[in-house]
GUDREN-895882 format. One record per residue (C-alpha): x, y, z; residue in three letters; residue number from 0. Coordinates in nm, 3 decimals, m for minus. Layout:
BEGIN
x,y,z,type,seq
X,Y,Z,Ala,NUM .
...
// end
This chain:
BEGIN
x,y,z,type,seq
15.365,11.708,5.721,Unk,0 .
15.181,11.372,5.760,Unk,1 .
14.796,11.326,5.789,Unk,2 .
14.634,11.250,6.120,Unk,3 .
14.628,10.845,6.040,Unk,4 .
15.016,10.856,5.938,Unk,5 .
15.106,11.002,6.258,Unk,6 .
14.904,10.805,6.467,Unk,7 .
15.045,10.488,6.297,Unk,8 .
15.366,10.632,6.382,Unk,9 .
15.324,10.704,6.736,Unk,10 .
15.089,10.347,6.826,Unk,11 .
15.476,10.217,6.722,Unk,12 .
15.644,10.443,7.013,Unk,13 .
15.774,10.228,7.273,Unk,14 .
15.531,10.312,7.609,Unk,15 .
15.752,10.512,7.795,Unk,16 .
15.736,10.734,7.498,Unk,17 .
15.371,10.757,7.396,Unk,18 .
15.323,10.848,7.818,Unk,19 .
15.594,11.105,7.779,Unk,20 .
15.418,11.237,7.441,Unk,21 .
15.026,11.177,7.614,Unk,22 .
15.164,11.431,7.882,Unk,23 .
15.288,11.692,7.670,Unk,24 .
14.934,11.644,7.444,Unk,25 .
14.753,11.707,7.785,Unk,26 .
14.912,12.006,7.886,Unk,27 .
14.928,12.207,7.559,Unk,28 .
14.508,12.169,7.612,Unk,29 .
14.343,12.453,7.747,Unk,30 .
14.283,12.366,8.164,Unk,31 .
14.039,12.240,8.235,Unk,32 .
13.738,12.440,8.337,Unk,33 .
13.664,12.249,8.653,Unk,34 .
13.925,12.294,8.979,Unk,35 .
14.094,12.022,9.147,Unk,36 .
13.811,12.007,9.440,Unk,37 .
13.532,12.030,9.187,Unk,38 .
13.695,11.743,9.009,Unk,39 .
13.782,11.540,9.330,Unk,40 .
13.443,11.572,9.444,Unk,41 .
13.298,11.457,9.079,Unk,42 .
13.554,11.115,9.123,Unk,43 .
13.451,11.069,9.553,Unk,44 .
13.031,11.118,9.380,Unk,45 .
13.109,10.861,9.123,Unk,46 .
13.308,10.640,9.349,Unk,47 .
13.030,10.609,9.594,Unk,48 .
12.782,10.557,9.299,Unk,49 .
12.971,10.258,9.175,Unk,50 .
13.008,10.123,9.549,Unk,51 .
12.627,10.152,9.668,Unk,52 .
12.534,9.950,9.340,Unk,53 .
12.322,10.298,9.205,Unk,54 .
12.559,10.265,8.842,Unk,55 .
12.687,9.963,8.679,Unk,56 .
13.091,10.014,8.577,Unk,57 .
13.165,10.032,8.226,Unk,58 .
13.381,9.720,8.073,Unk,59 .
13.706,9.822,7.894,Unk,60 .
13.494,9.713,7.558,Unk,61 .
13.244,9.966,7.656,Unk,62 .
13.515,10.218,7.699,Unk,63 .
13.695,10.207,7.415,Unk,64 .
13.411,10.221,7.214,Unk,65 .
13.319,10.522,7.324,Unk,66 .
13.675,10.613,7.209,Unk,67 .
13.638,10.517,6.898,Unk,68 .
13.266,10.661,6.865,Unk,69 .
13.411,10.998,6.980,Unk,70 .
13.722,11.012,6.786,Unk,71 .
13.467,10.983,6.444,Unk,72 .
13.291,11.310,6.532,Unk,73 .
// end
């Protein structure tokens, strides 16, 4: 079986169609999730209107994937 940094070489060279197809099947052999759809709705409508009234500052795609990459060492 190959190591965790063989496989993901392998499937960062999966056309996209087929890392989204293989992203989806990741995400639903995961647990659910332990917040329902209405908590979770409310949660992005919160953060929405925190991002629109100026109270938070949105994250730049730099930020975010270094967070990624910070999380995925741990």
């Amino acid at each position: 079986m190959p190591n965790l940094e063989e496989l993901e070489t392998a499937v960062l060279s999966l056309g996209q169609p087929q890392r989204e197809r293989l992203l989806a099947s990741l995400l639903d052999s995961l647990p659910p999730a332990a917040m329902t759809e209405e908590q979770i709705l409310a949660e992005a409508i919160q953060r929405d209107h925190q991002l629109m009234s100026g109270a938070v500052q949105p994250m730049t795609e730099a930020q975010f994937r270094a967070g990624l990459i910070y999380r995925r060492g741990e």
